[in-house]
C-alpha positions in Angstrom: -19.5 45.5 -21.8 -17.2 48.1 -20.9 -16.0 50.4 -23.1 -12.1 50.2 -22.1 -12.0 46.2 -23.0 -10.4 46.3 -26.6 -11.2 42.8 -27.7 -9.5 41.0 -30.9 -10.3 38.9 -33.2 -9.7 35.1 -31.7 -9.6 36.2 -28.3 -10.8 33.1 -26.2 -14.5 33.2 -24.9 -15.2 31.2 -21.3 -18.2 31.0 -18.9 -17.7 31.3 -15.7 -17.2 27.5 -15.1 -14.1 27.9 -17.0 -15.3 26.5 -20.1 -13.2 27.5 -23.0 -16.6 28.1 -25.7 -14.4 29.1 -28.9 -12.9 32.3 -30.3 -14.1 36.0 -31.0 -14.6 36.6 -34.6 -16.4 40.1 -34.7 -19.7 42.0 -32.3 -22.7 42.7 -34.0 -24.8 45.4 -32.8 -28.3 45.9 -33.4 -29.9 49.2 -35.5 -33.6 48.8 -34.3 -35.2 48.2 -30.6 -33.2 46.8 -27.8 -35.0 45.1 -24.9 -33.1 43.0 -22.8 -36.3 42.1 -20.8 -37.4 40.4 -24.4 -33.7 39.5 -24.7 -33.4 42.1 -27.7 -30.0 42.9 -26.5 -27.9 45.9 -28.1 -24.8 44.1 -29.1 -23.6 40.2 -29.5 -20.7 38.6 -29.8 -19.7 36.2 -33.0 -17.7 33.7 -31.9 -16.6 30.4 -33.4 -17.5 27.9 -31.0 -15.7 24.2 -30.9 -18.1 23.6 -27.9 -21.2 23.7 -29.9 -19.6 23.0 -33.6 -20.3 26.4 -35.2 -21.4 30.1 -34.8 -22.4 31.1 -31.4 -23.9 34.3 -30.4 -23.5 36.0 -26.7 -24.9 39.0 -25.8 -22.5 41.5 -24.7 -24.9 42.4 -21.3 -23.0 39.0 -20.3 -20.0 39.8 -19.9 -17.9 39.5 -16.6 -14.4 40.5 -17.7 -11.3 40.7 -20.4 -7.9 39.5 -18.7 -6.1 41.3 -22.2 -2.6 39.5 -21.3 -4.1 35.8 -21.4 -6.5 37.4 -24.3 -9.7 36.1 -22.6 -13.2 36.9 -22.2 -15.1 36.2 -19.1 -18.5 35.6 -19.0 -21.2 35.9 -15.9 -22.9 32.5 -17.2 -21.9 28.9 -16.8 -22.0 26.3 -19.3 -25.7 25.3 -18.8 -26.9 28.9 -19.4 -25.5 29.4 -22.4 -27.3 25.9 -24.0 -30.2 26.7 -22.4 -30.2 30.2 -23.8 -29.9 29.2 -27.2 -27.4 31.2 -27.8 -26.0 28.6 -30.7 -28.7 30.1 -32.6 -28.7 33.1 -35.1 -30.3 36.1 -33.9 -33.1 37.5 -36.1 -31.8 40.9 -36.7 -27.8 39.3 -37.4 -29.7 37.0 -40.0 -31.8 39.7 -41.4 -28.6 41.3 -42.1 -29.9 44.4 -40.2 -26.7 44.3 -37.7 -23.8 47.1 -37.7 -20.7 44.2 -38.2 -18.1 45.4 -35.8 -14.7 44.0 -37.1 -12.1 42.9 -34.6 -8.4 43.4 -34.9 -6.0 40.8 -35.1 -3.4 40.9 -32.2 -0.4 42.4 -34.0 -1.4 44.8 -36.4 -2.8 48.5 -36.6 -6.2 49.5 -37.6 -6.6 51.4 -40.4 -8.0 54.3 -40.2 
């Protein structure tokens, strides 16, 4: 993820097979070891996903791009990738309540300081 991409809250998530997976609702980023060779990736994205019927969690290493005028996420992975990664599943450490909560803003309004 690059640091200039300024997500907000309900921006649209998509693999790369143009698959429309749900909205952003917040990143949570991990306090303890990352290792993306054991997929212990440093930061994930919540979003609410209407392709799977609930929370889904994408790691932020897969992201491809943010088109900010259509308010879209990109991702490097198709559709298939992301079922068989499990990614509908809660990670440990986001369960464990032992994330930083990053919270998004909505399109619109100022963050407070």
């Amino acid at each position: 993820m690059q640091e200039n991409m300024q997500f907000k809250k309900y921006d649209k998530v998509a693999t790369v097979d143009e698959v429309v997976l749900g909205e952003l609702l917040r990143i949570h980023h991990r306090e303890e070891e990352v290792n993306p060779e054991l997929r212990l990736y440093a930061s994930y994205l919540e979003i609410w996903s209407t392709e799977f019927g609930g929370h889904t969690f994408i790691p932020t290493d897969f992201i491809d791009e943010y088109d900010a005028q259509t308010r879209t996420i990109y991702l490097t992975e198709t559709l298939s990738t992301v079922q068989k990664e499990s990614w509908d599943r809660t990670p440990s450490f986001i369960a464990g309540r032992k994330s930083r909560k990053e919270e998004l803003p909505i399109e619109g309004t100022a963050t407070i300081a």
